[in-house]
Every structure is written in structure tokens, then in C-alpha cells.
C-alpha positions as MATLAB code, in Angstrom:
seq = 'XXXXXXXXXXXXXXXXXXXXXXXXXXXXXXXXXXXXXXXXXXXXXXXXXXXXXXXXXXXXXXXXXXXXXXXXXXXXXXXXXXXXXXXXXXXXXXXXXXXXXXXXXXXXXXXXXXXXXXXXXXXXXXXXXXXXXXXXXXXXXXXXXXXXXXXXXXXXXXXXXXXXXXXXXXXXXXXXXXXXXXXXXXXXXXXXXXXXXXXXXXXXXXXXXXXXXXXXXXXXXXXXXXXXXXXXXXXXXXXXXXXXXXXXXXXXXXXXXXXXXX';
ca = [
      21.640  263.613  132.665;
      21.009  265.742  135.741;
      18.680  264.403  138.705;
      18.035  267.595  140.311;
      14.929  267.161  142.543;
      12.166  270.094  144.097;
       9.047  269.131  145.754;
       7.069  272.279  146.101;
       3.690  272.735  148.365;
       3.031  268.946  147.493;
       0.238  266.812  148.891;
      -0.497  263.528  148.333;
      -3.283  260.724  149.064;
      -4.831  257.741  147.123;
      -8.108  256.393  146.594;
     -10.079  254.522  149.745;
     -13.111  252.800  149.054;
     -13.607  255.587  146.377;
     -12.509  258.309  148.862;
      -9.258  260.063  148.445;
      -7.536  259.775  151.474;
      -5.039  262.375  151.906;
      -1.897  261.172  153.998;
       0.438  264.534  154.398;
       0.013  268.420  153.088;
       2.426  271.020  152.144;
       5.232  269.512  151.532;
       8.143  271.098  150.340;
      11.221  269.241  150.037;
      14.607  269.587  147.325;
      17.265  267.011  146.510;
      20.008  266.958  144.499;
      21.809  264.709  142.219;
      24.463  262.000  143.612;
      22.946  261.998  147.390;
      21.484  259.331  149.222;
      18.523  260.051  151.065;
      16.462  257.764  154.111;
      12.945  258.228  154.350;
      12.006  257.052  157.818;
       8.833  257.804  159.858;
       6.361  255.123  161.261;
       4.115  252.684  159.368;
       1.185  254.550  157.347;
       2.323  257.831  157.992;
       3.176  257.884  154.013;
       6.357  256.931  152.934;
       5.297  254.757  150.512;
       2.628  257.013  149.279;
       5.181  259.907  149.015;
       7.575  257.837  146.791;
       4.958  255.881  144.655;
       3.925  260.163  144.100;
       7.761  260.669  143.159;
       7.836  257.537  140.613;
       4.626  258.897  138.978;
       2.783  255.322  139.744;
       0.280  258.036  142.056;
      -1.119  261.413  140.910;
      -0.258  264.521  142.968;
      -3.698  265.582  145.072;
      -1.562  269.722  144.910;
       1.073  270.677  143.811;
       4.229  269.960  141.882;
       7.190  267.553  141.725;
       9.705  268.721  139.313;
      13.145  267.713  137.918;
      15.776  269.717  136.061;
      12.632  272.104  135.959;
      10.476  269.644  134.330;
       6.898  269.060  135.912;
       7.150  265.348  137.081;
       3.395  265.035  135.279;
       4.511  266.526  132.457;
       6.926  263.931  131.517;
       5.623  261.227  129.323;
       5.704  257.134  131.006;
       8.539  256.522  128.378;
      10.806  259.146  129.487;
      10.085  258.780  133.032;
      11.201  254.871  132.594;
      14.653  256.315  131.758;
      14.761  258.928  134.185;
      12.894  257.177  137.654;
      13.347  253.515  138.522;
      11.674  252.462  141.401;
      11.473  249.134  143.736;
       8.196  248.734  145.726;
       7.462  245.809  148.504;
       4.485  244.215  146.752;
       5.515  243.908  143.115;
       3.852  241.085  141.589;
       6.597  239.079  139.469;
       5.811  235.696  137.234;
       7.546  233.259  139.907;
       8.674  231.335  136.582;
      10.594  233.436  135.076;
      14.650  233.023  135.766;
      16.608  235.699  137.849;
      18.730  236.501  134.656;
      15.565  237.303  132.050;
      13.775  238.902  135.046;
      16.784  241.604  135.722;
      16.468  241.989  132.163;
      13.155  243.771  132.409;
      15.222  246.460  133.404;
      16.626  247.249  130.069;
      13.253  247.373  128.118;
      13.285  251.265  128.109;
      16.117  251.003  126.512;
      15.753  248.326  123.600;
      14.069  247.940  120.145;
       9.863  247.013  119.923;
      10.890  243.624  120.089;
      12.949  243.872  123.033;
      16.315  242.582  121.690;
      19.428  242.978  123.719;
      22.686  244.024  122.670;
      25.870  243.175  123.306;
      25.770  246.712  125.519;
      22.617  245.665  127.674;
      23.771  242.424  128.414;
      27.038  243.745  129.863;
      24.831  246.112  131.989;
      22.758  243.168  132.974;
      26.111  241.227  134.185;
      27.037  244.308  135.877;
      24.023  245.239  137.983;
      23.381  241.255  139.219;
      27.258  241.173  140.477;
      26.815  244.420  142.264;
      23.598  242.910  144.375;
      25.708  239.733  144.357;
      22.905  237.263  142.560;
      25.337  236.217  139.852;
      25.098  232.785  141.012;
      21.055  232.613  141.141;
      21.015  233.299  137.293;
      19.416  230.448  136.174;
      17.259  229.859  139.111;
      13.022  230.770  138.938;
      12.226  233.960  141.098;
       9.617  231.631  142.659;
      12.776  229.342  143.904;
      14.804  232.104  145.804;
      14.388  233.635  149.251;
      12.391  236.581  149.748;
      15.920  238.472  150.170;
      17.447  237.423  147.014;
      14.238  238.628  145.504;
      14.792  241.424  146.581;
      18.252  241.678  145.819;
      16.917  241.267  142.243;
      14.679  243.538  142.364;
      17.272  246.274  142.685;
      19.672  244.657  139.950;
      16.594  245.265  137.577;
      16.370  248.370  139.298;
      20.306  249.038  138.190;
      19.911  247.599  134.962;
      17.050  250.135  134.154;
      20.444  252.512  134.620;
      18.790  255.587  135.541;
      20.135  258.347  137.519;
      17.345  258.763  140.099;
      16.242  255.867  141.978;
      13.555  255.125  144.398;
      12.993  252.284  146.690;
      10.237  251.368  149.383;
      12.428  249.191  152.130;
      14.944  247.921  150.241;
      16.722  245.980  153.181;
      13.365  244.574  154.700;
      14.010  241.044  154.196;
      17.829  241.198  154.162;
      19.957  240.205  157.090;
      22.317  242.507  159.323;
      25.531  242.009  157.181;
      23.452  241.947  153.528;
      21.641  245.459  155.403;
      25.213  246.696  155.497;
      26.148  245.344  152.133;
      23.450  247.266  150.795;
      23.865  249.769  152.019;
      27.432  250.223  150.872;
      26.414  249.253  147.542;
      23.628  252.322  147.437;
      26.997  254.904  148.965;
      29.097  253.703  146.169;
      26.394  254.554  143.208;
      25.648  258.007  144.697;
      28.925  258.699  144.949;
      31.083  257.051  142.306;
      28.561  257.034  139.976;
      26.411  260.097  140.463;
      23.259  258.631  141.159;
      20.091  260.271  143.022;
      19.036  257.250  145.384;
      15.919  257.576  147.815;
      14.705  255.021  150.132;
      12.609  254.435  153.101;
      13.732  252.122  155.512;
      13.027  251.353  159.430;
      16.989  250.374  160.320;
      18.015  253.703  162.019;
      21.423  251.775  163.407;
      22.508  251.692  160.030;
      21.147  255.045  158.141;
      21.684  257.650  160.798;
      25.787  257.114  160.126;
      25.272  256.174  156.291;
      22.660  258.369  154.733;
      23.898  262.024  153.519;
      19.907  263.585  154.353;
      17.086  262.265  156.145;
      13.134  262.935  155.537;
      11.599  262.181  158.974;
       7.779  262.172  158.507;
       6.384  263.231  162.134;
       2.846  264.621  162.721;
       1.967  264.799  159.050;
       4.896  266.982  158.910;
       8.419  266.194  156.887;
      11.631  267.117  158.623;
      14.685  268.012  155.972;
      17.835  267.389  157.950;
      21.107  265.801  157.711;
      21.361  262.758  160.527;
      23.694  264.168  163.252;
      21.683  267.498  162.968;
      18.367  265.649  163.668;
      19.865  263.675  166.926;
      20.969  267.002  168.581;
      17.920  268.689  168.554;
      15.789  265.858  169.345;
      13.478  265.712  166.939;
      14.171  262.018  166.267;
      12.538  261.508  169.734;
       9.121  261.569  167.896;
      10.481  258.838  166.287;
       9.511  256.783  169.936;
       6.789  258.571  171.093;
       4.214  256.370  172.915;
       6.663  253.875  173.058;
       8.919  252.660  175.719;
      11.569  253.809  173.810;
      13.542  256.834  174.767;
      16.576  258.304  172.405;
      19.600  259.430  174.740;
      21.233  262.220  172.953;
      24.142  261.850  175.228;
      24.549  258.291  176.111;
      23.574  256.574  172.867;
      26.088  254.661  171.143;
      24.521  255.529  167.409;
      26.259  259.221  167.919;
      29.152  258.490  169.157;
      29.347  256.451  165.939;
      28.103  259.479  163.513;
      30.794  261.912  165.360;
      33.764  259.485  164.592;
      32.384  259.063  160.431;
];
């Protein structure tokens, strides 16, 4: 299955005390399948919004979002469960169910009305938990694990949903530096062994600007389109800081030095 993405003249919003708020306007935006893209760009300047829009959880306010040439709103929920997973911050999960059954959620697009799993799913299952490394929490309640091994689970279910575009709203937030890295890894190896379309939002710029293959950098109620190294050069990442005491040396910093050496 192709993940081919194009975001054409999109806006988006959601509802505010009955009031549709609208957070950015005209966006136009492509991506295509087996990259990795960072979505970075301050706190409530609409990442989240943007990829909640892309997941179909929020309706468009204009515009389109299509893939493989298919209106995004014209896709039914069942087919957009095989074709869009997505991890969110604030997911509300029954803290008794174990690690193992919860992952399994991840397969119900896939199974009979009664949910049975087959000798196929369960592999899958197996698969996606030893990729986030949670093997060993199988048994334990999601209310008895950290907040990063939740989310570590999160993304196995994510996995086991096995489809080939997915979307996650900080996906390293609670992890620390080396499980950031791990992660990281772990989201280069499915784009590129594996084929899948993965897009995330994230804050850690030490780690995406020499990882990710595109970045969207929300500024101004504007999205940038541009590979990393491209958007150090010509500055633009300097928004990134403003009215901060924060200033991005071009020249000096260490992050691309690191980028020019990849």
C-alpha cells in the first residue's frame, strides 16, 4: 500500500467554548512514503491540531488532505484504521489492563467481530513490543509502568496496528536521552527498511535536526517545508528562539557541524 501524502490550501482549528478557533491557514504541504518527518514549532502554535487533522480525529475548517489521491474525509473510520495510526499525549487507557492485551488493541482493525487473534497477529504483537523494547513489561498493568514505558507501548500498539503511515504527538516526551536516541533509531529503521510514512512532533532539536529526512517548522502561523541542514543555513530556525535568550549560531554551533559529517 502506498502512503503518498498532499496537504493542499489546508486550515485547521477546533471548537473553543463553542467557537472554532482557527490555529494556522493555507497550508500546503506533500510527503511521501518511507520518510520521516519532525514537526517542531513552539507550544500552541498547532502541531497537535495539524496531526489530530491528518489522523481524521479533527475535521478540516478548508481544504483537503489527500492520500494516493484519496480525500482524507472521504475515507471511511475502518479504512483509515488500516491506513493512519496515530499516538497522542493524553490518551486515556484502562490502567488495568496488561501491557501485552493493551498492544493488542492494535490489531483490532485487523481481526474478526469478536476480536480473535491469530497465530499471524500474535507474531506481530511479539514483534512490535521487542522493537520498543517492553517485552519484559508483558504481564505488568499499564497503571504499574512509568510514564515512558507507557509510552513506549503506546507506539508498539501503534506498530502492531501495522500501517504504513504513522503519526505521533511527542513521542520521546517522557523518554530519557539514550531511550530519545533509541527511538529515534527505531522510527529511521521503519521508514527506511520497512517503507513506512512516520510523522512526529517533537521539541528535541539536538536529536532531529541530524536524524529527520524533512522538517515542518510552524513559525508565525506559517509552515516551513525544508530538509534540516537547509533550514540552519538560512536561518529560519532562529524564529525558533525568538524572544528568548536563545540565539542559534549558524557558524559556531556544534548541531551543524554534526549534520555536515551525517
Amino acid at each position: 500500500m502506498q502512503s503518498n501524502i498532499i496537504i493542499n490550501n489546508l486550515s485547521i482549528g477546533y471548537k473553543k467554548d463553542r467557537n472554532l478557533k482557527i490555529v494556522l491557514e493555507n497550508i500546503n504541504l506533500s510527503a511521501i512514503q518511507g520518510c520521516m518527518i519532525s514537526l517542531i514549532g513552539r507550544n500552541g502554535e498547532g502541531k497537535s491540531t495539524l496531526l489530530k487533522t491528518m489522523a481524521g480525529l479533527l475535521p478540516s475548517v478548508k481544504g483537503s488532505i489527500s492520500i494516493d489521491g484519496r480525500d482524507l474525509q472521504e475515507i471511511s473510520r475502518f479504512e483509515k484504521s488500516k491506513l493512519i495510526s496515530f499516538v497522542g499525549t493524553a490518551n486515556e487507557i484502562n490502567k488495568t489492563l496488561k501491557v501485552k492485551d493493551f498492544v493488542a488493541l492494535g490489531r483490532f482493525p485487523h481481526t474478526n467481530i469478536f476480536g480473535t487473534l491469530r497465530d499471524e497477529d500474535i507474531e506481530i504483537i511479539h514483534q512490535a513490543m521487542n522493537d520498543t523494547n517492553i517485552l519484559h513489561l508483558a504481564e505488568f498493568q499499564t497503571g504499574e509502568i512509568s510514564d515512558g514505558e507507557l509510552q513506549r507501548s503506546q507506539i508498539a500498539r501503534s506498530l502492531a496496528q501495522n500501517t504504513p503511515i504513522i503519526l505521533l504527538d511527542e513521542p520521546m516526551a517522557f523518554l530519557d536521552i539514550s531511550n530519545k536516541f533509541e527511538m529515534i533509531g527505531l522510527m529511521q529503521r521503519l521508514t527506511r527498511d520497512r517503507n513506512k510514512t512516520i510523522i512526529f512532533s517533537s521539541h528535541d532539536l539536538s536529536i532531529i535536526l541530524g536524524t529527520a529526512d524533512t522538517i515542518w517548522f510552524i513559525s508565525n502561523r506559517k509552515i516551513i517545508d525544508a530538509v534540516p541542514k537547509d533550514l540552519i543555513k538560512n536561518g529560519k530556525l532562529n524564529a525558533f528562539f525568538d524572544n528568548t535568550q536563545v540565539n542559534f549560531d549558524i557558524i559556531k554551533n556544534q548541531l551543524l557541524n554534526f549534520i555536515s559529517n551525517i
